[in-house]
C-alpha positions in Angstrom: 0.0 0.0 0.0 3.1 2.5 0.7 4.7 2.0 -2.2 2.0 2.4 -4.4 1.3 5.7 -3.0 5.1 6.4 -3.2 5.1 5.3 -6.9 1.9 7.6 -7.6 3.8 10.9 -5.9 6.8 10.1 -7.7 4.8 10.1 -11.3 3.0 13.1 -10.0 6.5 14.8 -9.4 8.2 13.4 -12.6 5.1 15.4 -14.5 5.5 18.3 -12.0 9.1 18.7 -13.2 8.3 18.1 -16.5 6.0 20.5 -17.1 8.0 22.8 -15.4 11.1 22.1 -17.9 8.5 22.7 -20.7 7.6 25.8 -19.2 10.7 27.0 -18.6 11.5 26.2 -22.2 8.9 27.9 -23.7 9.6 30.9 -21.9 13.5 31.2 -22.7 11.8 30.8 -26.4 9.6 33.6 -26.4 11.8 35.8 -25.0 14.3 34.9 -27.6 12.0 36.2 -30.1 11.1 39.0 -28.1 14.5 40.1 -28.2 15.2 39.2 -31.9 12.3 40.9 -32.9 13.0 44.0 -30.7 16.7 44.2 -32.2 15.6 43.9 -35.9 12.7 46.4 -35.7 15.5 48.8 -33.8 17.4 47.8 -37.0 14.7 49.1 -39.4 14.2 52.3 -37.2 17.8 53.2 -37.8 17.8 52.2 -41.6 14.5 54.3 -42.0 16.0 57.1 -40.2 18.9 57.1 -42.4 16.8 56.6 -45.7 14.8 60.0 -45.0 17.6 62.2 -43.5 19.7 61.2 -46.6 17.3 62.0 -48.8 16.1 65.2 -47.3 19.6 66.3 -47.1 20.3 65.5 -50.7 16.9 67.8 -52.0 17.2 70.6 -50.0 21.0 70.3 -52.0 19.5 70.8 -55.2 18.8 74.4 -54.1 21.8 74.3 -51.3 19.5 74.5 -48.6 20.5 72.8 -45.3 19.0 72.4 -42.0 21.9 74.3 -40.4 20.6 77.4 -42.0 19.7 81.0 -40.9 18.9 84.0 -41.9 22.1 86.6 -40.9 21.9 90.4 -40.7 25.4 92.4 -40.8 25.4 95.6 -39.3 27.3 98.4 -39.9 28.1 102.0 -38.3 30.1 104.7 -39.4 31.2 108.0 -38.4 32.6 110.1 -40.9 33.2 114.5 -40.5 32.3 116.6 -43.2 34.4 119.4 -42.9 35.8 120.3 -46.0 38.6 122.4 -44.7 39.8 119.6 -42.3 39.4 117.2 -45.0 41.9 118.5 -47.1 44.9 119.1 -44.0 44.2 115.8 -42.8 47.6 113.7 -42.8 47.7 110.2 -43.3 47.7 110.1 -39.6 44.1 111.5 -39.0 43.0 109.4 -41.7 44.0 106.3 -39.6 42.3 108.1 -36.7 38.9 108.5 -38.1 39.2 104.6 -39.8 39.3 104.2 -35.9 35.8 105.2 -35.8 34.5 102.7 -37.4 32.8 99.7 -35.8 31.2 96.3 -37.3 28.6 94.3 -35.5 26.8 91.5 -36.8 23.7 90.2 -36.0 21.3 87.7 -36.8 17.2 88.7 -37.5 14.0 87.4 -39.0 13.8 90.6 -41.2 15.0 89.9 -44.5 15.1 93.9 -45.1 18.3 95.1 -46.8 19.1 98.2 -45.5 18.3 101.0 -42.9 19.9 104.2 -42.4 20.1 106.4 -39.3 22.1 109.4 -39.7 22.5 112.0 -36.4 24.5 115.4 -36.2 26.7 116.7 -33.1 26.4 120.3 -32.2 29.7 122.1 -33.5 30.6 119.8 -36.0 29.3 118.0 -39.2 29.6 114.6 -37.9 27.4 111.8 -39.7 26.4 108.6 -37.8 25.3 106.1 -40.6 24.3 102.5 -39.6 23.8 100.0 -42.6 22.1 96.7 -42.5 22.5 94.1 -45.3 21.9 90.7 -45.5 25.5 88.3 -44.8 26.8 86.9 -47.7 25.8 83.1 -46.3 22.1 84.1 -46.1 19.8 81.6 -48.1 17.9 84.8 -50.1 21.5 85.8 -51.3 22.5 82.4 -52.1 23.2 80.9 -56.0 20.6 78.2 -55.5 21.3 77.7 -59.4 25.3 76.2 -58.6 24.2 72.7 -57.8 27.2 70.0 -56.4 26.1 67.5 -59.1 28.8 65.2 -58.0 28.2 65.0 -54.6 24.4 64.2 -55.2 25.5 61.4 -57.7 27.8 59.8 -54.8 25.0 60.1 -52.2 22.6 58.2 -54.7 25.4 55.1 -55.3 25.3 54.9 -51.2 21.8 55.1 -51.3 21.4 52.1 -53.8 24.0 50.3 -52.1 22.6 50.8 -48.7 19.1 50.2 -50.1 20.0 46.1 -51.7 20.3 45.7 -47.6 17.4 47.1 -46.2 15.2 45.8 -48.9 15.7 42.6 -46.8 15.0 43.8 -43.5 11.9 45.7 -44.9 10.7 42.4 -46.2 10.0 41.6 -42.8 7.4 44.0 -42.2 3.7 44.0 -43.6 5.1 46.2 -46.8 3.6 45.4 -50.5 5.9 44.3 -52.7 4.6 47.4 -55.1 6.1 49.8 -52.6 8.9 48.3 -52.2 9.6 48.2 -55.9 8.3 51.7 -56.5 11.6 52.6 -54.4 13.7 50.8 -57.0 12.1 52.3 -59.5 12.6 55.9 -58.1 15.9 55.1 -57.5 16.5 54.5 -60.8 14.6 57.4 -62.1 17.2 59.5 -59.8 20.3 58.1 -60.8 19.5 59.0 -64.1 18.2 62.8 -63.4 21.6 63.5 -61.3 23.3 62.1 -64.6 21.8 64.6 -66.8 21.7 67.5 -64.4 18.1 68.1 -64.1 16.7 69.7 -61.4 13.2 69.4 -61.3 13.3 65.2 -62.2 15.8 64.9 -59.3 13.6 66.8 -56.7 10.6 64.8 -57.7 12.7 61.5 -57.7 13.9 62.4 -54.2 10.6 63.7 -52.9 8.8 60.2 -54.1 11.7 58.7 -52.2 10.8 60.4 -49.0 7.5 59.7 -49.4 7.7 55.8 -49.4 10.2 55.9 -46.6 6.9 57.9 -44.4 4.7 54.7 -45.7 7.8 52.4 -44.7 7.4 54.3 -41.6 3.9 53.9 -41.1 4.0 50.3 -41.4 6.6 49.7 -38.5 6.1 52.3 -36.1 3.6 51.8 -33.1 3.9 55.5 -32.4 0.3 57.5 -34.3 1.8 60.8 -33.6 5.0 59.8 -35.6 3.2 58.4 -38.2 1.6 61.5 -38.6 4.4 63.9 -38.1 5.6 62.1 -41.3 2.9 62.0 -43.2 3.1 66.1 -42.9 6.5 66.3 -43.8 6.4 64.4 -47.1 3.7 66.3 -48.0 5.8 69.3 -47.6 8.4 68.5 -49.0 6.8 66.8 -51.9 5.2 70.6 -52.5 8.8 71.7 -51.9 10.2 69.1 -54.8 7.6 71.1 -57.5 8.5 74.8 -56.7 11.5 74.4 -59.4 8.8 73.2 -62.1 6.6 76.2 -60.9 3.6 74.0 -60.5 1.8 76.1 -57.8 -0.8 74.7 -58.1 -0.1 71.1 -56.9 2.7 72.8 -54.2 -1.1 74.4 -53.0 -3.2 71.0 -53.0 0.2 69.0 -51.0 0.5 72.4 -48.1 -3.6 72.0 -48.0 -3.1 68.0 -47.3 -0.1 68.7 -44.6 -2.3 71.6 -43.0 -5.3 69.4 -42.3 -2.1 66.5 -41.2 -1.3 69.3 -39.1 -4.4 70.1 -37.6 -5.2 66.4 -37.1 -2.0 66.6 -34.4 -3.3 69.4 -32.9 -6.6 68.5 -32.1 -5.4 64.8 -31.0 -2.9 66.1 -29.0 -4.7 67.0 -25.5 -2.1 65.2 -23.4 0.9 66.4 -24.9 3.5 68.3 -23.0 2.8 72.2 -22.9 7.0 72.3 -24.5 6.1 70.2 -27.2 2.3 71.5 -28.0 4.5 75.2 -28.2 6.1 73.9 -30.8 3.3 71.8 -32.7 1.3 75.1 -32.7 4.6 77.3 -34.0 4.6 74.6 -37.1 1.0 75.3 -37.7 1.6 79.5 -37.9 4.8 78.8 -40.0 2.7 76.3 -42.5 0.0 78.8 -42.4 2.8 81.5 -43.5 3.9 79.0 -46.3 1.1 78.3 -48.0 0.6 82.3 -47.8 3.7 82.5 -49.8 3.3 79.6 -52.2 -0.1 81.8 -52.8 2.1 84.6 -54.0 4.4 82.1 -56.3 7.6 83.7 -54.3 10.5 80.8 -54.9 13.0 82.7 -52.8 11.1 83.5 -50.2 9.4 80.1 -50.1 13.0 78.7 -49.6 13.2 80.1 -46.9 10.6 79.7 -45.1 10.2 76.1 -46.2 13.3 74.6 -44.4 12.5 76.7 -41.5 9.3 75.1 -41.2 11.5 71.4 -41.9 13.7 72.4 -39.0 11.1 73.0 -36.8 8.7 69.7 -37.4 12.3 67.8 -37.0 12.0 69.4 -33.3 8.6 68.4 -32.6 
């Protein structure tokens, strides 16, 4: 009688520890493909992340834009006599006194305004204070947007392609159609070819397509909505951005409508963001708004400007 009680707690023991091993096993198991699954989507966010800064860098080149940009003001102030008669006695050694005088200061403002002039007299003399402001030579609305590195953007593209033969495999992964995955290729293609002949407006449009499957890539691996949004805005902008060169307004106008209402979406979804990042969700919204205003008016300069301040500042968000 014992030892068939013994014999029954030792088979109730042998299953215990059996299905503990089994356990045990299919634990270690799942969080092995936890963890492989965590590193390869980290894989993808990195190979996404370097897809679309890449190719934002290389279209804001076509018109030597960069995100590092800003607007510089150089000031100037002068004081200079105007009395004739000490004018001509003057030796060499005034002259390098009253080149003394003179003072430069620079700046940087959001006024684009080329010059002002202030000019004040001192009582028993003819003495002129003159301040000058013009725009420094490194300013985008003074830049040769026309001078295009056409060899630089032709190596960038063979890294892309190169880099793109390996993620093509990691993206393959993800719950992506086969048709966007090939549209990429095909763009690709369409780019290399543009950069070879030097055309502008076929390379913007290449690389703005680019950018725009990369948001859709984006879209499909993120868990984040707000990201997937912020994206969605920022190919639309800078898909209105690749058409300013062609002078299509009027489809720049329809893409700054569709990343206004993208916009708008963020703002009115965003009731628990931090009061920080809601500042600068709402500062994106006035500087769209002042975009479109200008893409209204058919300003390329201008929209230049105010187009990669507006990229810089959804980067932020």
């Amino acid at each position: 009688m014992k030892r068939g009680k013994w014999k029954k707690y030792l088979i109730i023991a042998g299953i215990a520890i059996v299905v503990i091993i089994i356990a045990i096993v299919g634990m270690r198991k799942i969080m092995n493909n936890n963890t492989k699954e965590s590193s390869i989507n980290k894989k993808i966010n990195n190979e996404l992340d370097y897809l679309g800064t890449t190719t934002l860098s290389m279209i804001n080149s076509l018109n030597n834009l960069n995100l590092e940009d800003v607007v510089k003001v150089r000031q100037t102030s002068t004081n200079s006599g105007d009395n004739s008669q000490n004018n001509a006695n003057s030796s060499s050694g005034d002259e390098g006194k009253n080149n003394s005088k003179t003072s430069d200061s620079q700046q940087q403002e959001d006024s684009s305004s080329n010059s002002k002039t202030d000019e004040t007299s001192s009582t028993g003399t003819d003495t002129k204070n003159t301040k000058s402001f013009s725009l420094d030579d490194n300013s985008i609305l003074l830049r040769d947007n026309t001078n295009v590195d056409w060899s630089a953007l032709e190596s960038e593209a063979e890294n892309l392609f190169t880099a793109w033969s390996t993620i093509i495999l990691d993206l393959n992964s993800l719950s992506i159609s086969n048709e966007d995955i090939l549209a990429y290729n095909s763009n690709l293609d369409s780019l290399l070819k543009a950069l070879k002949d030097n055309d502008k407006a076929n390379s913007a449009i290449s690389l703005a397509n680019l950018y725009s499957l990369n948001s859709k890539y984006i879209n499909e691996s993120s868990k984040n909505d707000e990201s997937k949004k912020l994206a969605y805005i920022k190919s639309n902008v800078i898909s209105a951005y690749s058409l300013v060169t062609a002078e299509k307004w009027e489809q720049v106008n329809q893409l700054l409508d569709q990343a206004e209402k993208g916009l708008l979406d963020v703002i009115n979804t965003s009731g628990n963001t931090e009061e920080r990042k809601q500042t600068k969700i709402n500062k994106s919204y006035v500087m769209l708004k002042e975009l479109i205003k200008t893409s209204n008016e058919k300003n390329a300069e201008i929209f230049y400007l105010k187009y990669i301040n507006l990229i810089k500042e959804l980067n932020n968000i």
